[in-house]
C-alpha positions as CSV (number, residue, x, y, z in Angstrom):
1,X,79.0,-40.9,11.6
2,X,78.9,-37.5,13.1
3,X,78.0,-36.9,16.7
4,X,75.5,-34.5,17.5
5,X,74.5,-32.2,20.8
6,X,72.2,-29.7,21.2
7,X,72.4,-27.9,25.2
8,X,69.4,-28.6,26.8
9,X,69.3,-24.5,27.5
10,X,68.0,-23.0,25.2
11,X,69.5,-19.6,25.9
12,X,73.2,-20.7,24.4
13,X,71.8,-23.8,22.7
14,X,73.0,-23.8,18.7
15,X,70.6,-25.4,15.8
16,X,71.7,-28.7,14.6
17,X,74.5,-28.0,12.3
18,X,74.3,-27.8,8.0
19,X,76.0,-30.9,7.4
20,X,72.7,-32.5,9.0
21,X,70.7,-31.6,6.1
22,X,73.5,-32.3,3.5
23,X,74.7,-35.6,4.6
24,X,73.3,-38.8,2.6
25,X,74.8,-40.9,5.3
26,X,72.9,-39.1,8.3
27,X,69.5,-39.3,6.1
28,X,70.2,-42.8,5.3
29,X,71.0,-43.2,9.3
30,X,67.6,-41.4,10.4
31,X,66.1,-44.8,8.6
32,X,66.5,-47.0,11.5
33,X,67.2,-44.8,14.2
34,X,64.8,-42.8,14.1
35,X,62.1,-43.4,11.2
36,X,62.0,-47.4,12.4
37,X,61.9,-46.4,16.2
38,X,59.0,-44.6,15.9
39,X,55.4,-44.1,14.7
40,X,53.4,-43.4,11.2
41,X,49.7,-42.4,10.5
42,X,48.4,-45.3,8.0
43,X,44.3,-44.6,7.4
44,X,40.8,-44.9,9.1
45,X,39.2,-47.5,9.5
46,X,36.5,-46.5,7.6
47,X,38.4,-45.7,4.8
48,X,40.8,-49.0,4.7
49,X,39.5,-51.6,6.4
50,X,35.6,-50.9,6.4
51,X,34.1,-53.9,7.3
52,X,35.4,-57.6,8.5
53,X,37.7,-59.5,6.5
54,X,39.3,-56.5,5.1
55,X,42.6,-56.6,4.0
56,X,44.9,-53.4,3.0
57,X,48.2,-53.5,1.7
58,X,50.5,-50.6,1.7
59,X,53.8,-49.5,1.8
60,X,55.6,-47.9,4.8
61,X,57.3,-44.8,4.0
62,X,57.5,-45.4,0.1
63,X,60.8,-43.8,-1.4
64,X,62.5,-43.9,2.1
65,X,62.3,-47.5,4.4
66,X,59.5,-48.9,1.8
67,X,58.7,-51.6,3.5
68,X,55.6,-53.6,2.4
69,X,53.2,-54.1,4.7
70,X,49.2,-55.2,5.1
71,X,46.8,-54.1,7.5
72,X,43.6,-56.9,8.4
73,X,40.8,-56.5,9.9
74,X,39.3,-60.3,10.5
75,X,36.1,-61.4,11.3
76,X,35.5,-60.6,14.3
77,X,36.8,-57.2,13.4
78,X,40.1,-58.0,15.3
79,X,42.6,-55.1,13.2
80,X,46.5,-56.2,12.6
81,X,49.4,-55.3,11.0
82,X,51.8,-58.2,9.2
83,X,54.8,-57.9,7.1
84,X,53.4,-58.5,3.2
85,X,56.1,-60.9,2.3
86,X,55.6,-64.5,2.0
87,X,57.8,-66.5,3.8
88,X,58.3,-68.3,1.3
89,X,60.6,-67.6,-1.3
90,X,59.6,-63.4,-0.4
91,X,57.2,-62.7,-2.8
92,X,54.5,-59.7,-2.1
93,X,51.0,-61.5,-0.7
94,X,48.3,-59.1,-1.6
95,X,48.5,-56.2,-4.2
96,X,44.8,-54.7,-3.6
97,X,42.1,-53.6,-0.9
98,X,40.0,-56.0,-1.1
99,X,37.7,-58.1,1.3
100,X,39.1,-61.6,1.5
101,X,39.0,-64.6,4.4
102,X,42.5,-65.3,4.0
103,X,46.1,-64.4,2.4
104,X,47.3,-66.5,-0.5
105,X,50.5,-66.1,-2.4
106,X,49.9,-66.0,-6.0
107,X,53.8,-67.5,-6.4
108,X,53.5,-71.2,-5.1
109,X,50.1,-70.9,-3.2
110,X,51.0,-70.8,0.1
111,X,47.9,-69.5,2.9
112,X,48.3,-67.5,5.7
113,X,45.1,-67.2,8.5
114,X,44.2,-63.6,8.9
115,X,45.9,-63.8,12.3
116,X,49.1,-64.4,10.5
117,X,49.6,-68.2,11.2
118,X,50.6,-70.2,8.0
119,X,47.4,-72.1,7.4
120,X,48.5,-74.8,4.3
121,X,51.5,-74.9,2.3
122,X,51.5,-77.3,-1.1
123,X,54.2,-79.7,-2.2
124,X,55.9,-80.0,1.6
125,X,54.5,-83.0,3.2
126,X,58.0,-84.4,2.9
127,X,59.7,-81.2,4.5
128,X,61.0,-81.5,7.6
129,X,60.7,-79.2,10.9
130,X,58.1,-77.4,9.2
131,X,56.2,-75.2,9.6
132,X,58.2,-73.0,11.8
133,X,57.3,-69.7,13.9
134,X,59.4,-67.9,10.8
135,X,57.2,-69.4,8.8
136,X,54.5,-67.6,10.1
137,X,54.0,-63.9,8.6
138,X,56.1,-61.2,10.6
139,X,53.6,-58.9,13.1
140,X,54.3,-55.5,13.5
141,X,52.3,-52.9,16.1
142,X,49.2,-51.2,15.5
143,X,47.3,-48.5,17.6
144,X,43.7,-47.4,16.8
145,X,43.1,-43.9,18.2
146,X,39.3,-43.0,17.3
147,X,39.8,-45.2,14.4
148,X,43.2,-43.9,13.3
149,X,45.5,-46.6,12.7
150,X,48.9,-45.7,13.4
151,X,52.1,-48.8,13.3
152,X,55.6,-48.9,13.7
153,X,58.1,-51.1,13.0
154,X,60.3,-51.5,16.1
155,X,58.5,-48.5,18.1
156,X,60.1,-47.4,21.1
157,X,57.8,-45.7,22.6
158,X,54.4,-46.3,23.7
159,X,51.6,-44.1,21.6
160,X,49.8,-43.8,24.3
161,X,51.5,-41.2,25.6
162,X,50.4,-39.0,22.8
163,X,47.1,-39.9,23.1
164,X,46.7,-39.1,26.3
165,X,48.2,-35.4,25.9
166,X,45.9,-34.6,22.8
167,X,43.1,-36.0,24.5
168,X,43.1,-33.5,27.4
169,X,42.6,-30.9,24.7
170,X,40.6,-31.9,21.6
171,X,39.0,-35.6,23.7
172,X,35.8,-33.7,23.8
173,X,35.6,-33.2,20.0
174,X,33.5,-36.9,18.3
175,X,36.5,-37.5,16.4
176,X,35.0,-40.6,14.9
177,X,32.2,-38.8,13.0
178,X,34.9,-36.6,11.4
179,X,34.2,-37.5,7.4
180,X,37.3,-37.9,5.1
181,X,37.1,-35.0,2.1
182,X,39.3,-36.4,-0.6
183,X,38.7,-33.4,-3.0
184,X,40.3,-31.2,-0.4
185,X,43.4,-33.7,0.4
186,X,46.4,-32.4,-1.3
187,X,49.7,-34.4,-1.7
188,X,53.2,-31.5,-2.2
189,X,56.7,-32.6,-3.5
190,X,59.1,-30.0,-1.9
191,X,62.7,-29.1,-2.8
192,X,64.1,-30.0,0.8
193,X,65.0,-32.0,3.7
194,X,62.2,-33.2,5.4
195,X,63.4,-31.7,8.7
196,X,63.2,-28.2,7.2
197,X,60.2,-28.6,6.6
198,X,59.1,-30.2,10.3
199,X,62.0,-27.3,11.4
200,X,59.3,-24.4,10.6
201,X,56.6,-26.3,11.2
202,X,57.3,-26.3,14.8
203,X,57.6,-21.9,15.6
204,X,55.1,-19.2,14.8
205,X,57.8,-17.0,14.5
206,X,57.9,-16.8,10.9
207,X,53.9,-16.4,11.2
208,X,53.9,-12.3,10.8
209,X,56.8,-12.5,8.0
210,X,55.0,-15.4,5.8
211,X,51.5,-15.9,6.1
212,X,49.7,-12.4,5.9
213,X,45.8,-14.2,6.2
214,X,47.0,-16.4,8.7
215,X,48.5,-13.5,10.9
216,X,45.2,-11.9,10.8
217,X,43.6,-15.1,11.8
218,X,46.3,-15.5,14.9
219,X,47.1,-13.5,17.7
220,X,50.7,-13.3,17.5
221,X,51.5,-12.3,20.8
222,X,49.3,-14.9,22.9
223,X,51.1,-17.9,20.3
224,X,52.4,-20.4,22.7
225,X,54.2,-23.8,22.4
226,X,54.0,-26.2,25.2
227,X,56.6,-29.0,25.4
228,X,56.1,-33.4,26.0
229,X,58.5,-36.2,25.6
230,X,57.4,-37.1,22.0
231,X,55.4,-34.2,21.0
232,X,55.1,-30.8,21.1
233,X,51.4,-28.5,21.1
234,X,51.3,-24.9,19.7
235,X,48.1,-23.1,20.6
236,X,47.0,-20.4,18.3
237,X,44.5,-17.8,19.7
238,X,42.2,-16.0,17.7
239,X,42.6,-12.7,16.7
240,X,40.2,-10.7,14.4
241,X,38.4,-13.8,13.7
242,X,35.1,-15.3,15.4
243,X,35.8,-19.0,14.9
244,X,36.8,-20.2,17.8
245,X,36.5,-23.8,19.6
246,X,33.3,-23.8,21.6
247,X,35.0,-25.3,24.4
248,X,33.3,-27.0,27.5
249,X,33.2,-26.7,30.9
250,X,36.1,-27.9,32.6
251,X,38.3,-27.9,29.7
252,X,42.1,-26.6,30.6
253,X,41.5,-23.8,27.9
254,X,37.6,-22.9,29.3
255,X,36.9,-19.1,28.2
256,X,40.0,-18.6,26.3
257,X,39.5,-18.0,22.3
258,X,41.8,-20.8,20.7
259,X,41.6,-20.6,17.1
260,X,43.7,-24.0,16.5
261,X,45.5,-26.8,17.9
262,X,48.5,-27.7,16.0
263,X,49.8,-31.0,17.5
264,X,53.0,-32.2,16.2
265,X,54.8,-36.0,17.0
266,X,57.9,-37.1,16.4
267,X,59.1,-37.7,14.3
268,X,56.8,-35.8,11.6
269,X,53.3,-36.1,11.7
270,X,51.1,-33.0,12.7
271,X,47.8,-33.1,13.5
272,X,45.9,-29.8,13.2
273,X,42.4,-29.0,14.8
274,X,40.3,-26.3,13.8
275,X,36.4,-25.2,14.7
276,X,35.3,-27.4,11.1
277,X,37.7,-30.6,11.7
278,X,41.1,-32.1,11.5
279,X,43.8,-31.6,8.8
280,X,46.6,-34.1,9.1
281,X,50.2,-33.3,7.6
282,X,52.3,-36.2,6.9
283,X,56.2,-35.4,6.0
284,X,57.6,-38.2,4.5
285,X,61.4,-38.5,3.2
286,X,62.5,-38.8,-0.4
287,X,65.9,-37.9,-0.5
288,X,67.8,-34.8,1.7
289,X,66.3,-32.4,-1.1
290,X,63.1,-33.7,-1.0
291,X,60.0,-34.3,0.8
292,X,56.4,-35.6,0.3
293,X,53.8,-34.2,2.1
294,X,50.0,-34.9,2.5
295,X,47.4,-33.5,3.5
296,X,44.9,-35.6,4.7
297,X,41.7,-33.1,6.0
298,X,38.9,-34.6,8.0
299,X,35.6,-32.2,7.9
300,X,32.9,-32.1,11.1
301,X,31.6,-28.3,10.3
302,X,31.9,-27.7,6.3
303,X,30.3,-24.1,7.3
304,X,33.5,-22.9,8.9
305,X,36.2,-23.9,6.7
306,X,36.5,-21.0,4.9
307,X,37.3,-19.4,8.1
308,X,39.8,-18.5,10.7
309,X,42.8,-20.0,10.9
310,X,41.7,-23.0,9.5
311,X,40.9,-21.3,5.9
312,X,43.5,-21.2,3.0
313,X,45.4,-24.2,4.0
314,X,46.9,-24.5,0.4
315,X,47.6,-20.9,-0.1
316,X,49.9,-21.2,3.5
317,X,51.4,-24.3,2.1
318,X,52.5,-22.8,-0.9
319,X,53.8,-20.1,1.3
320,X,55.9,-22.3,3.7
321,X,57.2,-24.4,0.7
322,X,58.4,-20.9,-0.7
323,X,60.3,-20.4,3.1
324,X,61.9,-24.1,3.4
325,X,62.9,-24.6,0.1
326,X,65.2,-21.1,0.6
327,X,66.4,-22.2,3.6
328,X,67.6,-25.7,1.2
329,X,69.0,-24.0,-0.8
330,X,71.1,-21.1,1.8
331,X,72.7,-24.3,4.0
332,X,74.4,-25.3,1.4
333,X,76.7,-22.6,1.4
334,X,80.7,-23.1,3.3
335,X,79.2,-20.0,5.2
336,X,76.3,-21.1,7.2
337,X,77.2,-23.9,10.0
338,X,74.8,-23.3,12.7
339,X,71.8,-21.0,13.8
340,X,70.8,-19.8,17.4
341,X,67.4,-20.4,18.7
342,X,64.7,-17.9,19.8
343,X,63.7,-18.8,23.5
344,X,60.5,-17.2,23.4
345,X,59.4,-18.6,19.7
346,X,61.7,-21.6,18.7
347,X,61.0,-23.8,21.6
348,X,59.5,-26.7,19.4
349,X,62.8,-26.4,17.1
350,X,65.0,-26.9,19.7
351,X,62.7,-29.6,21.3
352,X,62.6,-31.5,17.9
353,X,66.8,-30.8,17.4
354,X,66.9,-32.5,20.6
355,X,65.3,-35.4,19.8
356,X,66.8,-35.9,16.2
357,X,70.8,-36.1,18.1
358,X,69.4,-38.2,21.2
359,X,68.0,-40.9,18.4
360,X,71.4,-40.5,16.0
361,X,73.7,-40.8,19.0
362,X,71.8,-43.7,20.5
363,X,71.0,-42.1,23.7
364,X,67.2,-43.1,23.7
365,X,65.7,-45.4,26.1
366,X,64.4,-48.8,23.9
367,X,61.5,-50.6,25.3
368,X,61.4,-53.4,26.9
């Protein structure tokens, strides 16, 4: 497979190059060295596992590494994440949310405990060696974040890390009382590669060109990325608008009027604060022309979503989507290779192209 670099400077650094975007065998690469080395956003808690003895199956990254997986919540409200297979003969365990005390296999009736341990098999008193540790259901890592449950499946990096930058920042808002709106959640199918769409995500450049509202919203000239291992933060100050984050004392932005908080992690989720709540962006691989994304939007202050540079988020989407899906459709021409970066404005691309040829050529660190 093709090697990538990107030079760490910046000022001479080239984009990643078209045959990124183009090439089946580099999206079907980005599976495990990238997608499986990393973290996803599944639910709340209050949403998927809301009370004891919950069980949730779902699949990670449908369409893309669709691995089936279930998240449990036992009794003493103990929450886990175990492969969904049986060990068995690899049939899928449980097919709804439901509250239950254990997982049975509908196939030949084996039980698992809700801590994953095989609890009673039928028919194999005159197996021998069993049951083995395989025979227990595989358990992958969870992380609760003010009831957010993210997992991964071979994660190489500890979340924490994240958590403790956005928490320097947005810690003071009560995240937990944040109330899911689903008929404001929006799921889009875009024509392109999922990193297109993180790609324009991650500069406010386009900002004055593409998103009228929002540049009214924004102060352009004040926009400013900062830069962290596995994450990036672009702060957008406000500009004719008065809804601003009633920050508190001591806070690193104290007297400053920040308009939003747009936190992105690698490899593709975004979480973006505003004065009313949260709006979560999920980009999810289909194929290298197409991309789901969600928006999953949490509400604390319904009186100010209307507003600022939180207001219109479908009207920007469809706006963006408009962008990206150009862009799809111009690298596919034996005329465009590669691009050059703005220093001042693409910081977070060149961050993120960074990142994408350190995973593909193998050159990150794997915990321990």
């Amino acid at each position: 497979m093709e090697r990538f670099y990107v030079n760490p400077d910046i000022r001479v650094a080239e984009t990643l190059p078209a045959s990124f975007y183009r090439s089946q065998n580099i999206f079907n690469a980005l599976k495990d060295k990238v997608f499986e080395q990393t973290w996803q956003w599944i639910g709340d808690t209050n949403n998927i596992l809301p009370s004891a003895e919950s069980v949730y199956p779902f699949v990670f990254l449908d369409k893309f590494i669709s691995e089936p997986m279930v998240m449990i919540k036992d009794g003493t409200g103990v929450i886990r994440c175990f492969s969904n297979v049986c060990t068995h003969r690899g049939n899928i365990i449980a097919h709804n949310p439901e509250k239950a005390d254990q997982l049975v296999c509908l196939y030949h009736g084996r039980q698992f405990n809700l801590d994953g341990s095989l609890k009673r098999m039928p028919e194999f008193k005159d197996a021998k060696d069993f049951p083995r540790a395989c025979d227990n259901l595989h358990e992958f890592e969870v992380f609760n974040w003010s009831n957010h449950l993210f997992v991964g499946l071979k994660p190489i990096f500890d979340f924490t890390e994240v958590i403790d930058v956005m928490n320097e920042r947005i810690g003071f808002l009560p995240i937990k009382n944040f109330k899911l709106d689903k008929a404001i959640c929006s799921d889009y199918y875009v024509n392109c590669h999922w990193a297109l769409y993180c790609d324009n995500y991650l500069e406010g450049f386009h900002i004055p060109f593409v998103h009228e509202d929002l540049n009214i919203a924004l102060n352009y000239g004040k926009y400013t990325t900062e830069l962290y291992e596995h994450m990036n933060l672009q702060i957008g100050y406000a500009g004719g608008t008065d809804e601003v984050f009633d920050l508190p004392e001591g806070h690193p932005d104290e007297g400053k009027q920040i308009a939003a908080y747009y936190y992105w992690v690698f490899p593709n989720i975004m979480f973006n604060f505003y004065p009313w709540g949260l709006s979560i962006n999920l980009v999810k691989p289909i194929s290298p022309t197409e991309t789901k994304v969600s928006f999953i939007t949490y509400v604390f202050d319904a009186s100010k979503i209307d507003k600022g540079a939180g207001a219109m988020l479908n009207k920007v989407q469809k706006e963006d989507e408009f962008v990206v899906e150009g862009v799809q459709s111009g690298i596919q021409s034996k005329y465009y290779t590669t691009g050059r970066f703005s220093p001042k404005m693409e910081k977070g691309v060149h961050h993120f192209h960074m990142l994408l040829s350190k995973y593909l050529n193998n050159k990150v660190k794997v915990a321990t």
